[in-house]
C-alpha positions in Angstrom: -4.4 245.3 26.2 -6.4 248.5 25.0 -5.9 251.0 27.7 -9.8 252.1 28.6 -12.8 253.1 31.2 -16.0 251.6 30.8 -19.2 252.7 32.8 -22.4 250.8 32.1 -26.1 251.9 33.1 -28.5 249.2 32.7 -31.9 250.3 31.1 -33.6 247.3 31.5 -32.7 243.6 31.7 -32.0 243.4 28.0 -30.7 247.1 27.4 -27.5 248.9 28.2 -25.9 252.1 27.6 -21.9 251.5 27.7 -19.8 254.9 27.7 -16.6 254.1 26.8 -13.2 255.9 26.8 -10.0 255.1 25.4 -6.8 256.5 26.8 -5.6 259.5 24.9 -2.0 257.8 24.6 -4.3 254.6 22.6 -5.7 257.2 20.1 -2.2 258.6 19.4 -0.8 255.6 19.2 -2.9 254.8 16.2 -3.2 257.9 14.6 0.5 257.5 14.7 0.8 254.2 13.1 -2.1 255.3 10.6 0.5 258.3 9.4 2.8 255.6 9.2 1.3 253.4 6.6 -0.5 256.5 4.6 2.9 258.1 4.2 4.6 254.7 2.5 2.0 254.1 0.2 0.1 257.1 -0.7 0.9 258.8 -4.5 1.5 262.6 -4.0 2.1 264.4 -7.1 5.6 265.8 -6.9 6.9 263.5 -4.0 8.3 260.0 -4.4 6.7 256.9 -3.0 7.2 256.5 0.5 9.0 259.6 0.7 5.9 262.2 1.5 6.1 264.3 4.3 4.2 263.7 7.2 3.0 267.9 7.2 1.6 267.1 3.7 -0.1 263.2 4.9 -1.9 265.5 7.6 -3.0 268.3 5.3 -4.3 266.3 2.4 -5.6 263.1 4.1 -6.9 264.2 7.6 -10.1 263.1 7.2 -9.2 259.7 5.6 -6.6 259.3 8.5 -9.6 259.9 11.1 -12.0 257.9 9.3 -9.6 255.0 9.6 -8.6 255.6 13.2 -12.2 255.2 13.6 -13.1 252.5 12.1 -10.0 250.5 14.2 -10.2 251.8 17.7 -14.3 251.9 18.1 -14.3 247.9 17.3 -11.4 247.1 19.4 -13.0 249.2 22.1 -16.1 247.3 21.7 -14.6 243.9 22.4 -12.6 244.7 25.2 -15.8 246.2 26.6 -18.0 243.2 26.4 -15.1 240.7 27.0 -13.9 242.4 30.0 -17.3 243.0 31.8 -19.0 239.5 30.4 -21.6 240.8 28.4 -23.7 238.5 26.3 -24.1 240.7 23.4 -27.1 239.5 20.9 -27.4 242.8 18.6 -24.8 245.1 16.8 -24.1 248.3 19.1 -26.2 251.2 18.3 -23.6 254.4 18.5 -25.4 257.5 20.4 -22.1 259.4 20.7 -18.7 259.6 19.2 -16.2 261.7 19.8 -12.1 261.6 18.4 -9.7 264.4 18.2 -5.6 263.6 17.9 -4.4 263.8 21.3 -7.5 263.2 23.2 -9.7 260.6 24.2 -11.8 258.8 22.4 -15.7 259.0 23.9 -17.6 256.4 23.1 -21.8 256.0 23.7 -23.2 253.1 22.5 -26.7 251.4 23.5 -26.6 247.6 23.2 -29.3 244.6 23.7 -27.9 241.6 25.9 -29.7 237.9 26.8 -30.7 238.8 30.8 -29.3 237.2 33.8 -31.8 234.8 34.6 -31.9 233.4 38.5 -32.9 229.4 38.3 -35.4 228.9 40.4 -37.3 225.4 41.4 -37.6 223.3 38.8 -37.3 219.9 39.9 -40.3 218.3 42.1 -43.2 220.4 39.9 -46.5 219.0 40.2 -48.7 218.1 37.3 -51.7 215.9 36.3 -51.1 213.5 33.2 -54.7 213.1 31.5 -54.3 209.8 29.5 -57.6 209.5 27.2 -59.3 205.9 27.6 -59.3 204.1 24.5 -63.3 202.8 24.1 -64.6 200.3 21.3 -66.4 202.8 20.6 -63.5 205.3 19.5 -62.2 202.1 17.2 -65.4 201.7 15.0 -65.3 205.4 14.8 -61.5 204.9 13.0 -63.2 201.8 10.8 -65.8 204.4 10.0 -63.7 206.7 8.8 -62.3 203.9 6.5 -65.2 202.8 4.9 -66.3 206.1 4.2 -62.6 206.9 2.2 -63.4 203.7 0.7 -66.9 204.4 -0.5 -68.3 203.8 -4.0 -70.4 206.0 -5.8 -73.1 204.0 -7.4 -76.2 205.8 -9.5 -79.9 206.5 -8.6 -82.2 205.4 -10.7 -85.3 204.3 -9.6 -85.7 207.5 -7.0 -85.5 211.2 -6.6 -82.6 212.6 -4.9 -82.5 212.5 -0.8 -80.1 213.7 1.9 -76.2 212.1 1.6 -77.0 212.1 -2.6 -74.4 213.3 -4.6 -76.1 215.6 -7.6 -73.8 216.3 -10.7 -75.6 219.7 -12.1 -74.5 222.0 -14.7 -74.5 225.1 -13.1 -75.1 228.9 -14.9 -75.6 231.8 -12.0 -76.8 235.5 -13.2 -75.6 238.2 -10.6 -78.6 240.0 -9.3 -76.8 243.6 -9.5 -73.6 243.5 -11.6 -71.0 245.9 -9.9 -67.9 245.0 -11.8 -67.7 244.2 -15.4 -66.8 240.7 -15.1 -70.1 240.0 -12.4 -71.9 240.6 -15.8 -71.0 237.6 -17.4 -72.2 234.3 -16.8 -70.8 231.6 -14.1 -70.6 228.3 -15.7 -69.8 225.0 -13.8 -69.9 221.9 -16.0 -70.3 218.8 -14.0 -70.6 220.1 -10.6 -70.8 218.1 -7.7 -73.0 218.8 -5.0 -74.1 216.8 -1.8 -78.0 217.3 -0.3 -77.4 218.6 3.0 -73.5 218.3 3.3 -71.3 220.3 5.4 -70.1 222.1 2.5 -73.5 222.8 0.5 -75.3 225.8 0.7 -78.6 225.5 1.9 -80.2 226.6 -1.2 -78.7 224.2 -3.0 -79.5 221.4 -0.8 -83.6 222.8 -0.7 -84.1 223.1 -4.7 -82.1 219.9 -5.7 -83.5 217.2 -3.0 -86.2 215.5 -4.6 -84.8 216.1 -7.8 -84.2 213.4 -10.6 -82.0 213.2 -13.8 -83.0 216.1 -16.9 -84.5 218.2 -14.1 -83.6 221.9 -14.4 -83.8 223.9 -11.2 -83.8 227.8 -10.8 -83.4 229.2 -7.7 -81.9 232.8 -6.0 -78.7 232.4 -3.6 -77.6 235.5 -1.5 -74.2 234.9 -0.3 -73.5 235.9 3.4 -70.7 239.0 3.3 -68.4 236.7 5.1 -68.6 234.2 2.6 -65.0 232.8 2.1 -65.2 233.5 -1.9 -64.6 237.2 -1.5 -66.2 237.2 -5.6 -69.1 235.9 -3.9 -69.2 237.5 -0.5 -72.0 239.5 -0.3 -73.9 239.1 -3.7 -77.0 237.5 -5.0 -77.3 234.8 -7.7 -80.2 233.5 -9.9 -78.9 230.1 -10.4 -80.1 227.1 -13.3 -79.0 224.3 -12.2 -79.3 220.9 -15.0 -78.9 217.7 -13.2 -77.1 215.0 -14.8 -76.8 212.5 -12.4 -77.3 211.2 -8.7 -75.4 208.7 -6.9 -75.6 207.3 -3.8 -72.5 206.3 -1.4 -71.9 202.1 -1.3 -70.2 201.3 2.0 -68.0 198.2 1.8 -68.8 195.6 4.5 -66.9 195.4 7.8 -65.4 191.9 7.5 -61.9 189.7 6.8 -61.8 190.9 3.1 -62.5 194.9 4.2 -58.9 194.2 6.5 -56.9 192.9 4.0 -58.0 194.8 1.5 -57.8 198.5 3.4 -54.3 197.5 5.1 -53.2 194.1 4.5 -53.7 192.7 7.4 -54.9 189.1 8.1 -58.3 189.5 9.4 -60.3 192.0 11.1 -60.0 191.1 14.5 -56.3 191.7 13.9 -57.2 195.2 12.7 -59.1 196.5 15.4 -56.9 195.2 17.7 -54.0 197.5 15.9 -56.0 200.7 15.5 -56.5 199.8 19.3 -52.7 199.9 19.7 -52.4 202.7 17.6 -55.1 204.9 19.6 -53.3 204.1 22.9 -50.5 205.3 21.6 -51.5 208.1 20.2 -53.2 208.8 23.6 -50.0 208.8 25.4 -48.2 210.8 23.1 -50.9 213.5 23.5 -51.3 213.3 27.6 -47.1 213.5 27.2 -47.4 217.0 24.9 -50.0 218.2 27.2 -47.8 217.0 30.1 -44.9 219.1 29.5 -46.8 222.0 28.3 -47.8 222.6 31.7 -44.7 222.0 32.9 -43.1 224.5 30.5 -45.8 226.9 31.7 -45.5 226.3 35.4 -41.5 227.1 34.6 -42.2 230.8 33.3 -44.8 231.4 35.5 -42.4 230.8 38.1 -38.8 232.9 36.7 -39.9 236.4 35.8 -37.3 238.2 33.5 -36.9 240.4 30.4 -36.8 239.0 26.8 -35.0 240.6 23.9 -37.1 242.7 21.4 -34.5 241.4 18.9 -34.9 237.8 19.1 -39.0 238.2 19.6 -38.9 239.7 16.3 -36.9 237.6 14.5 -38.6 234.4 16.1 -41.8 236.2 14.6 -40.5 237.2 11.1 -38.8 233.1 10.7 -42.6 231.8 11.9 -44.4 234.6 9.2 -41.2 233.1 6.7 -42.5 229.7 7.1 -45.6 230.1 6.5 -45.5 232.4 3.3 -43.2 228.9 1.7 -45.9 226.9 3.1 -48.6 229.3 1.0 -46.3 228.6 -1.8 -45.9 225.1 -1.3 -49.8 224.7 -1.6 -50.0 226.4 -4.8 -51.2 229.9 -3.5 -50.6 232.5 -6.2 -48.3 235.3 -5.8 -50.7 237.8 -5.7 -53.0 236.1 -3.1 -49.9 235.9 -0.9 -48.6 239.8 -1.5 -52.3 240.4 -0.5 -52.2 239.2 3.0 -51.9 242.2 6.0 -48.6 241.0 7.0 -48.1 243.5 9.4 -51.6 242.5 11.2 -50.5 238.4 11.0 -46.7 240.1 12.5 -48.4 241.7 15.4 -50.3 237.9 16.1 -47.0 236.2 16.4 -45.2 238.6 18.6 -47.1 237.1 21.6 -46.2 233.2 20.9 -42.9 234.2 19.9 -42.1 236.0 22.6 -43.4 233.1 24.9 -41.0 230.7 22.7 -37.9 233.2 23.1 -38.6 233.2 26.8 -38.5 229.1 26.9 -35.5 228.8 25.3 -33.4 230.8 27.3 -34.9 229.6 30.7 -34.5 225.9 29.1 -31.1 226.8 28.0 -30.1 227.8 31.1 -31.6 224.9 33.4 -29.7 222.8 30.7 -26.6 224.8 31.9 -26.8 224.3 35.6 -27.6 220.2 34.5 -24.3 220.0 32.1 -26.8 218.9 29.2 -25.1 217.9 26.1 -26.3 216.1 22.6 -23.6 213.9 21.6 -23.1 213.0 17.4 -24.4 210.0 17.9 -27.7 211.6 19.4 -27.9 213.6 16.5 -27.0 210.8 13.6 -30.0 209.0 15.5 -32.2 212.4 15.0 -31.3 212.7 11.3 -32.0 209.1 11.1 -35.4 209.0 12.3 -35.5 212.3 10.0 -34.9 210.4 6.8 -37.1 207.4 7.5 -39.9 209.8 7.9 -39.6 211.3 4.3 -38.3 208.4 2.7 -34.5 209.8 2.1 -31.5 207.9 3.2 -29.8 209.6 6.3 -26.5 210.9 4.4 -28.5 212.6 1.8 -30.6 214.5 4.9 -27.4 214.7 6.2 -26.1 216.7 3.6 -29.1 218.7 2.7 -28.9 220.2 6.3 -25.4 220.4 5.8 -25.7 222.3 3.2 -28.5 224.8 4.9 -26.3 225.2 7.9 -29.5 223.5 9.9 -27.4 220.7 11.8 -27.0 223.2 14.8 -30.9 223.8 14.7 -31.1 220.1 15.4 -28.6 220.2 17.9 -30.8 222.9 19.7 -33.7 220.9 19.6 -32.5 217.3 20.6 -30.9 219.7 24.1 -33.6 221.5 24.4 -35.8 217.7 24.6 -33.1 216.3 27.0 -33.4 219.3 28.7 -37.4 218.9 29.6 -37.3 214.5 30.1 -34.9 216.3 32.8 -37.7 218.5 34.9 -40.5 215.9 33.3 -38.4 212.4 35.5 -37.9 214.9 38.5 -41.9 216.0 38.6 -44.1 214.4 40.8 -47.0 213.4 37.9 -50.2 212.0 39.2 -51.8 209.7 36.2 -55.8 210.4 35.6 -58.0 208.3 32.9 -59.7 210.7 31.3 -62.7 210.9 28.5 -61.9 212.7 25.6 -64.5 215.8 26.2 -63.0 216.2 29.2 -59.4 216.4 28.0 -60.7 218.8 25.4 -61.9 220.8 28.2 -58.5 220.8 30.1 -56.6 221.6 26.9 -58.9 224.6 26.3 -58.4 225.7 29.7 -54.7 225.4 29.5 -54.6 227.6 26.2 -56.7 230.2 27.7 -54.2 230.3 30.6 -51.4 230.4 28.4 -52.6 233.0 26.1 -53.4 235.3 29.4 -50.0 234.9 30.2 -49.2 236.0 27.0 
């Protein structure tokens, strides 16, 4: 037992200042046993081994022999000091002071970040409104819609100029107005371009000179782009286009009936398949008033326990979201440069806020989990990593093993207790059920995320 005094200030919830000092009698104690060892296995010229003097270890070595006293005591200090007062330390001590001579005291200041004592308050019998959207036939044909329109063919135009919902295949050459940079004066070229009259996507100068067009027609027209154009190339400049049209084709829906079913998801006719995208929508419902659900229970939670958060874990909860989404960029082909381009320290500053709300939900839900004696067991978790691998179409040993391998078994561990957690606070809630339309759901959402980001 390492003879010390420790006095602790608090600076905040998350901060304290320790100064620390170890009995004179502990420093000489190792300074002693550090003369010990130097003087059986240090090489002095002229003195055999284990035979130097301790006079000549002192004179030669003294700052090695400190340096070494050091670098025991100040750990061992350390961890008697956070075992003995209970601290839950989550960053390595910052030293503000150090002080050692033989025969006296070592001083110790150090300034360390710890989770905060957090004071459980209610959390059982919360009240909260679960908006459930109503499923409409209307909401069904929209999903069939959607089908037949990823199922359209493109058929060609022949015996009519092009109208609105054509699709006009041009070759495209553009001319910039007032060439800056030495590439703006060269031409663009686009073989083969496709182009829909009045789509989303079209520019409305494209969709004004090419309606009414027909195949062999050549088009010139001017096109100033807005400065907030998404093509920065483009942002901001004018082009004389001359656009050659090729072709136009027209979208061919297929027909709602028994054949469209089968032949869209095998199923045995279409009744059967509205009556599944049915099932599917009221599911998907429920699983949305549910995420909604605990959202505002989650947010009626930290409204209601006011405490510190660490800096340190904000920011590394806001660099591993800014990590993620840089492999995503990569994932999606982004080039290097693009990605090195991006103000990272502006896109750092936006996730401070959401992380910091994340950080503060995890140790309130880790603590509610504490005072319920929540715990995952293996099997829980083999079920998780299960579910996991039918997912991606892996067999569970190999996900198994891949998180095995990333040490990424605990993160799943975290989550399933953290889940367990919440069905806790969501089965004790008193929850009043409300059909809702989907507008209106919209609305509350919106509502709910301007709330939250206040908070924020």
């Amino acid at each position: 037992m390492l003879k010390q005094e420790v006095v602790i200030t608090d600076v905040s919830q998350c901060q304290k200042d320790l100064a620390i000092e170890v009995a004179a009698e502990e420093v000489t104690k190792e300074f002693e046993k550090t003369y010990d060892a130097y003087m059986r296995y240090v090489k002095v010229p002229g003195f055999r081994p284990g035979r130097v003097p301790r006079g000549v270890v002192k004179q030669r070595f003294s700052k090695e022999i400190k340096d070494e006293v050091i670098n025991h005591l100040v750990p061992h200090a350390m961890e008697h000091a956070v075992k003995d007062h209970s601290l839950k330390i989550i960053s390595d001590p910052r030293i503000q002071e150090l002080s050692l001579e033989e025969g006296e005291p070592l001083k110790l200041k150090v300034s360390i970040e710890v989770l905060p004592e957090i004071e459980i308050k209610q959390y059982k019998g919360l009240k909260a409104t679960k908006r459930v959207v109503k499923v409409t036939d209307e909401d069904v044909e929209r999903v069939i819609e959607n089908w037949r329109e990823n199922e359209t063919d493109l058929v060609p135009v022949e015996d009519r100029p092009s109208q609105d919902g054509d699709i006009v295949s041009v070759n495209l050459v553009g001319k910039f107005l007032d060439p800056q940079e030495e590439h703006e004066k060269e031409d663009l070229k686009a073989d083969s371009m496709e182009i829909e009259i009045g789509g989303k996507a079209s520019l409305p100068e494209f969709t004004e000179n090419l309606r009414g067009a027909k195949p062999d027609d050549v088009k010139e027209f001017r096109v100033v782009y807005p400065e907030d154009f998404g093509s920065k190339g483009l942002a901001g400049k004018t082009i004389d286009f001359t656009a050659t049209v090729l072709a136009i084709r027209q979208r061919e829906l297929p027909e709602v009936n028994d054949e469209f079913a089968k032949n869209i998801g095998g199923y045995e006719s279409l009744q059967e398949m509205r009556d599944k995208i049915r099932e599917n929508l009221v599911k998907n419902a429920e699983q949305e008033a549910d995420d909604l659900l605990r959202d505002n229970l989650l947010s009626q939670l930290l409204d209601s326990h006011e405490f510190e958060v660490p800096n340190v874990l904000v920011h590394q909860q806001a660099e591993s979201r800014l990590h993620d989404f840089s492999h995503r960029l990569k994932q999606m082909g982004m080039p290097a440069e693009m990605i090195q381009n991006i103000n990272w320290e502006e896109r750092f500053n936006e996730a401070v806020d959401s992380a910091r709300r994340h950080v503060r939900l995890a140790l309130l839900v880790g603590e509610i989990g504490l005072v319920e004696n929540v715990r995952v067991e293996e099997g829980e978790i083999d079920a998780e990593i299960e579910s996991m691998a039918q997912s991606i179409g892996l067999t569970a040993e190999e996900v198994k093993a891949r998180l095995t391998r990333d040490e990424a078994i605990s993160s799943i561990k975290t989550k399933l207790r953290y889940r367990k957690v919440l069905d806790v606070v969501v089965s004790n809630a008193e929850i009043t059920i409300e059909e809702v339309s989907r507008e209106s759901l919209a609305e509350a959402k919106q509502e709910h995320s301007e709330a939250q980001a206040a908070a924020e």
